[in-house]
C-alpha angles and dihedrals in degrees: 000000000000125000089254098050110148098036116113121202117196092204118200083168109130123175116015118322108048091037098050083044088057096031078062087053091052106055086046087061106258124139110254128192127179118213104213145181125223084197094044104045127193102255083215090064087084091060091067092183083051095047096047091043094044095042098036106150099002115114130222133239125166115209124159096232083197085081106078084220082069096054089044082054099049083044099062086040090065100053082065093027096049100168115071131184128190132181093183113126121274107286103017094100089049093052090044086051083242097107127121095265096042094044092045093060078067102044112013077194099071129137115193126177120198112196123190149145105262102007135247104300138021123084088277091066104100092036117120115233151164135203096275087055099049092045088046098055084046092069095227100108085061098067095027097073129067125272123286097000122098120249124289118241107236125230103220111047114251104180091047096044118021080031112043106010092051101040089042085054096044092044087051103042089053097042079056095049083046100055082053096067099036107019083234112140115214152212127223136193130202131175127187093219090053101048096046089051087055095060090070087095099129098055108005085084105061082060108057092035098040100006093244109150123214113249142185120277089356117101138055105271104030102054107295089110132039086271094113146093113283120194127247128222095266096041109266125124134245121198111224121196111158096141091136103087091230086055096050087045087057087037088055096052099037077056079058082226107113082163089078092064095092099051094039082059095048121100094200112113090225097054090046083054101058086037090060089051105046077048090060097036091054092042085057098043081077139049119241099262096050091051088050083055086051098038094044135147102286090054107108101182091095102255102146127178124262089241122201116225089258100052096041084065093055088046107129091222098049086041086053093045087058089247094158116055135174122236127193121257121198099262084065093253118124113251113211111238145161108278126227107269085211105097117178137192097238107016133069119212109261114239105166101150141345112263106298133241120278116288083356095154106034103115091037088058097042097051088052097056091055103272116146113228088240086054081048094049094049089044086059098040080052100054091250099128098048 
């Protein structure tokens, strides 16, 4: 039994961010129920390693939510799934008669999450967008590149997940831990713009108090000090990280090079600069192999491999942390997939099934809410279940 058992999520999420948001509620042990379109697929349907990871656990129901016996039915789901979270542009679930204050007259409980791009307001809020655009408005992606080169497109999505997903998980949980101290139900709304701009938290700072603006390759965590990726004989990449005095002292001696000392402990931009180069001239004097021998287990300066997917599966401390974890799939065989990072005391992550086939569990749910199989059947022959 998971550590959320009992909470009960109504989940109109398609592509990344809703659904890895839910997929977090569910392997904490909600219930979790999409509400899907056979005419409207998931585009992530297609990915079907992407589909079963994202929708592990969920189940499945269609319904046109054009048909207003759709809506009645969504309607009486949400007196027992009184969570809802929905990722539609501003606008869409209030002309369907789904949004928060139609839904509330139902359920004054109700917690309903909205997640976009922009938000909810603003004159942004009916613009279409994607990660590179919400980073991009942020201006993050202007300081976190190198000078004089224009930003690298990243290969996870940080605006859609540790923007939206996180902060969609986070505004829900305490609205939960509030309407158990008051009984109020409550809106929330996120928006991926916003949420990237606030994770300008190291630097962003320093602007709006002294009106110093962030820039390229200048400052102490985006390549203005020798905290960087420095290239190895045969190509690959190594992370170093030694910003403490006692790590850039053993930095210093696993480089076989004590004579840097002096410079790694200067504040002096000239000598940081020379540090930082002596740094990449010395990572590119081995091959990869020979600096893992150097920076091995027992290395405690913070120089860490550029690992590629495969081998970061293979890594001993994410295969210690239970990183990689097996799922059923529904011919009984496990099917490999990325763990849970929550870990708790007294509760195991929930893994019953990988995301399940389109409107899977349509007839199951409705006939649990109290709906006849002759009601099921004439929902079907009417397009109601779309």
């Amino acid at each position: 039994m998971g550590i959320l058992s009992g909470m009960k999520i109504l989940d109109f999420s398609t592509l990344l961010p809703g659904p890895y948001a839910t997929m977090m509620f569910a392997d904490m042990g909600a219930d979790v129920l999409k509400v899907e379109s056979s005419t409207r697929p998931d585009l992530l349907s297609g990915m079907q390693a992407t589909h079963h990871h994202l929708n592990r656990s969920k189940s499945s129901i269609t319904l046109n939510l054009k048909k207003e016996e759709s809506v009645e039915i969504v309607k009486k789901l949400v007196l027992d799934y009184d969570i809802v979270i929905e990722q539609f542009r501003p606008g869409v679930m209030k002309r369907l008669g789904l949004d928060y204050e139609s839904m509330k007259q139902v359920n004054p409980r109700l917690i309903y999450c909205s997640l976009t791009g922009f938000g909810q307001t603003g004159p942004y809020q009916n613009r279409p967008g994607h990660d590179n655009n919400y980073l991009a408005l942020s201006g993050m992606l202007d300081y976190s590149r190198r000078r004089g080169e224009k930003p690298t497109t990243m290969g996870i999505q940080i605006a859609d997940i540790a923007g939206g997903s996180m902060n969609a998980v986070i505004g829900i949980l305490a609205a939960a831990l509030h309407r158990e101290k008051t009984g109020e139900g409550q809106y929330i709304d996120i928006s991926m713009t916003d949420a990237s701009f606030a994770l300008n938290a190291m630097f962003g700072p320093d602007y709006l108090v002294n009106g110093v603006e962030p820039q390229p390759e200048e400052l102490l965590l985006n390549g203005g000090t020798f905290y960087d990726y420095y290239e190895t004989k045969d190509g690959r990449c190594f992370s170093v990280g030694s910003l403490e005095p006692q790590f850039r002292m053993l930095l210093c001696v696993a480089l076989q090079k004590p004579d840097l000392i002096r410079f790694a402990m200067s504040e002096k931009p000239a000598d940081q600069h020379r540090f930082k180069e002596e740094i990449k001239a010395s990572f590119l004097e081995k091959d990869f192999d020979e600096w893992l021998e150097v920076f091995d287990e027992g290395f405690e300066g913070c120089v860490e491999p550029v690992l590629t997917f495969a081998e970061a599966c293979e890594h001993p401390q994410l295969r210690a942390r239970g990183m990689i974890t097996e799922v059923p799939r529904p011919d009984g065989e496990g099917q490999k997939q990325i763990a849970t990072p929550l870990k708790f005391s007294s509760a195991k992550p929930v893994y019953t099934h990988v995301g399940p086939r389109l409107g899977e569990h349509t007839e199951e749910v409705l006939m649990a809410q109290g709906y006849t199989k002759e009601q099921i059947l004439e929902f079907r022959n009417n397009g109601v279940l779309s």
